[in-house]
N, C-alpha and C positions, 0 to 999 in steps of 0.2 A: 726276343719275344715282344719287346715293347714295340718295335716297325712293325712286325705281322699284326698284331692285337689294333694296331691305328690304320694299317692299310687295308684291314678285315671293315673297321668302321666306315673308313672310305669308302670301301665299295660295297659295303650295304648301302649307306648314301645313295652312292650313286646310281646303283640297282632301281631304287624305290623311287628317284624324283623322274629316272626315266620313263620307267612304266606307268606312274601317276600323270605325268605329263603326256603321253601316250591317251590315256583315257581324258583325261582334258582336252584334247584336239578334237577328239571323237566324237564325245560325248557334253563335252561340258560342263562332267561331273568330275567326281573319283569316290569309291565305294570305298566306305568309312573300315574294308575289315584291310586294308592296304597301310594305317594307319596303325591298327589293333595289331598288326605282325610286324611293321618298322621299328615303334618305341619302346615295347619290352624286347624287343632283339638287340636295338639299338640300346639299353638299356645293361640284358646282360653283357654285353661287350665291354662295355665303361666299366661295368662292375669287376670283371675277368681282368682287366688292365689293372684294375688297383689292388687284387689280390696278388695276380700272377707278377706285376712287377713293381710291386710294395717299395725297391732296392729307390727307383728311379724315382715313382710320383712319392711327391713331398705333401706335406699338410697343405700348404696353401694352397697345391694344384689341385687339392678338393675343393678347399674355397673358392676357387674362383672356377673353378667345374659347377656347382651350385647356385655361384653369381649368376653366370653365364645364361644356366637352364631359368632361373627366376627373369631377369629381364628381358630376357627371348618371350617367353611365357608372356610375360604382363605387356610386353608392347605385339605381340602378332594377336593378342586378346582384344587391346585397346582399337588396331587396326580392324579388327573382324567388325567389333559394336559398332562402330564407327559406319562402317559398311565401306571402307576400304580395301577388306579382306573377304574373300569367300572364306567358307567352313574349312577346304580342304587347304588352302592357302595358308590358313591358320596353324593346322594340326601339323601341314610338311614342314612348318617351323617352328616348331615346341618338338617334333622329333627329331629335327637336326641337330638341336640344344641339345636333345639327349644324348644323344648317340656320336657328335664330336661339338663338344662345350666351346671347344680354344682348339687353334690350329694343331695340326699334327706336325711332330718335328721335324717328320721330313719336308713339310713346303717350308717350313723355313729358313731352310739352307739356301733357298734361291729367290724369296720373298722378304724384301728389305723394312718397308712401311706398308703395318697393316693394324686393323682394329684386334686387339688381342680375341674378345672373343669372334669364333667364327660366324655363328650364323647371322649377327650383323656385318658382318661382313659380305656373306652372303647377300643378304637384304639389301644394302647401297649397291650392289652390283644390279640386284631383278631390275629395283624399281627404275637406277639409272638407264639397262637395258630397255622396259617396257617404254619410259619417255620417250627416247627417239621416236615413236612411233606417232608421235604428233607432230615431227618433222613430218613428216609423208604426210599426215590429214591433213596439216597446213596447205601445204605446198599443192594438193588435193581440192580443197576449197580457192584457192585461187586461181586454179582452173576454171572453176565453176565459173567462178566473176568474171573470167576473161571472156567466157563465154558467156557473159549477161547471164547467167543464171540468177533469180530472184531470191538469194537464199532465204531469207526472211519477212516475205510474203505472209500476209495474215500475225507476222511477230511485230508486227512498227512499233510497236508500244511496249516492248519488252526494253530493260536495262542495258545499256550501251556493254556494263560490266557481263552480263549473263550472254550476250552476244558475241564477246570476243571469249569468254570461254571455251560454250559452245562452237564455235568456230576452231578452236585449239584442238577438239578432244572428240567432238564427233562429224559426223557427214548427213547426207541428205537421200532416202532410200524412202520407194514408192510404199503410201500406208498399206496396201496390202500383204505385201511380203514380208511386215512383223508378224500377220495374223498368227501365222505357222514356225516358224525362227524364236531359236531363242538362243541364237549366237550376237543379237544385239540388245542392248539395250536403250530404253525411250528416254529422246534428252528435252520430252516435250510432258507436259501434266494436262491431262486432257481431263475436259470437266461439261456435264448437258445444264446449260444455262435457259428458262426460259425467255422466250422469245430469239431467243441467239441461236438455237441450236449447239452442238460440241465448238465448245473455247479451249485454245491451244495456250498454252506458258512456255516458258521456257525453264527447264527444270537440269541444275550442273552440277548438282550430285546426289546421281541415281546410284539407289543401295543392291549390293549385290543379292540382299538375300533378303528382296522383295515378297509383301506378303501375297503367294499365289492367287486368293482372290482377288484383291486388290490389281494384281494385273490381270485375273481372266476379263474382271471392268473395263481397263485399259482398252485393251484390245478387242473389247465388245464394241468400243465407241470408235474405232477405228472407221468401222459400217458405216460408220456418216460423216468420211473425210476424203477427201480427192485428191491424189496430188503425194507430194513428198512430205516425208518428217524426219525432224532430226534424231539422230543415232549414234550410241557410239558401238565399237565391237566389243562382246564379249570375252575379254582377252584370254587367254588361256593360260594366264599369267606365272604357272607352274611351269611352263618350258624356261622362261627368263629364268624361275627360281635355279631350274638345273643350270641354266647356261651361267650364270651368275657364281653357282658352285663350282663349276670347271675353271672360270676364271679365277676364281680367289684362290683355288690352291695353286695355280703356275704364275698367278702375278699380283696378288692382295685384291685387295678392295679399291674403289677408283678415286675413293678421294682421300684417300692416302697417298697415292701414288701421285694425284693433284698437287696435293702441296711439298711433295717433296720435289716434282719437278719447280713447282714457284721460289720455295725455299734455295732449292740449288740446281741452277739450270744448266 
């Protein structure tokens, strides 16, 4: 009973970060009732494992089931205010807390070093996943250069520091084509100065969960810009979350598996 009740939780998991991530490619969203049917499902399951197999879970495997859901909780929280987290990015991980707190014992049997609870384990894998992806913008931008592009035309006066960020994390994409998109976001703060007309910044952490008027502004002053602006993509950061969760149950977390190769090569 105890394998079916944990491979039931599994693949509700895996059900829900699929089709969430599905609607994040799409759309760029995920419809909060996807959320409202994970957690108390993901919920009673937990709850069915501590009844139905009382024999197996111990006192502590509630404690640290309740650890688990509390500092999942408090730091996909702290990432969301932060505005490193979208809303739905937040909640796919306060329901993976629920729904499997700590690995299930069968990836254990073939996962040597790993974060006990899982969905930090999860989470070093997304974000480790989503970084790569500044290899490619790099290596993207220095195309540009190779080909004299001016990336930073009208930015001279911007921070050496805010420039090699910006160069890390986003690209360069004609002002019009934000007008209508909202698979990027603006790594520029646009402001109407008199006598200046629209003045560009250089802006290297943009919040996900921007106040809409405040960007319908944005993109109003676009109207009175020529030329390129910098961007990064929208990420859809829920597919990493899934790909993240397939990895950690066939091979842990990655910087566990890091230092156990350092420790013993």
């Amino acid at each position: 009973m105890n394998e079916v009740l944990e491979a039931s939780r599994v693949l509700l998991s895996l059900f829900f970060l699929v089709l969430s991530s599905w609607q994040d490619m799409k759309k760029r969203e995920v419809s909060n009732k996807m959320w409202a049917v994970y957690g108390p499902a993901g919920l009673v399951l937990l709850i069915m494992q501590l009844f139905f197999d009382s024999d197996s879970v111990r006192e502590g495997d509630v404690v640290l089931w309740l650890a688990s859901i509390g500092l999942t909780a408090a730091v996909a929280l702290v990432l969301f205010y932060t505005g490193f987290f979208g809303g739905a990015d937040s909640k796919a991980f306060i329901c993976l807390a629920i729904t499997l707190p700590v690995y299930p014992s069968f990836a254990l049997r073939h996962v040597t070093m790993y974060v006990f609870f899982f969905p930090l384990a999860v989470l070093v894998n997304s974000v480790l996943g989503a970084s790569l992806l500044t290899i490619v913008i790099v290596c993207y931008n220095l195309s540009q250069v190779l080909r004299n592009e001016k990336l930073f035309e009208g930015l001279e006066n911007e921070p050496f520091w805010s420039k090699a960020i910006v160069f890390a994390t986003g690209f360069k994409v004609r002002a019009e084509k934000m007008k209508g998109s909202s698979f990027y976001f603006m790594l520029e703060q646009l402001s109407r100065e008199e006598n200046k007309g629209v003045v560009r910044r250089l802006k290297v952490t943009p919040r996900l969960d921007d106040d809409p008027q405040k960007e319908a502004q944005q993109k109003e002053l676009l109207n009175g810009l020529h030329g390129k602006i910098w961007v990064t993509p929208g990420l859809p950061f829920l597919v990493f979350v899934t790909a993240g969760f397939i990895v950690a149950l066939v091979a842990g977390d990655f910087t566990s598996w890091l230092i156990q190769r350092i420790v013993a090569p």
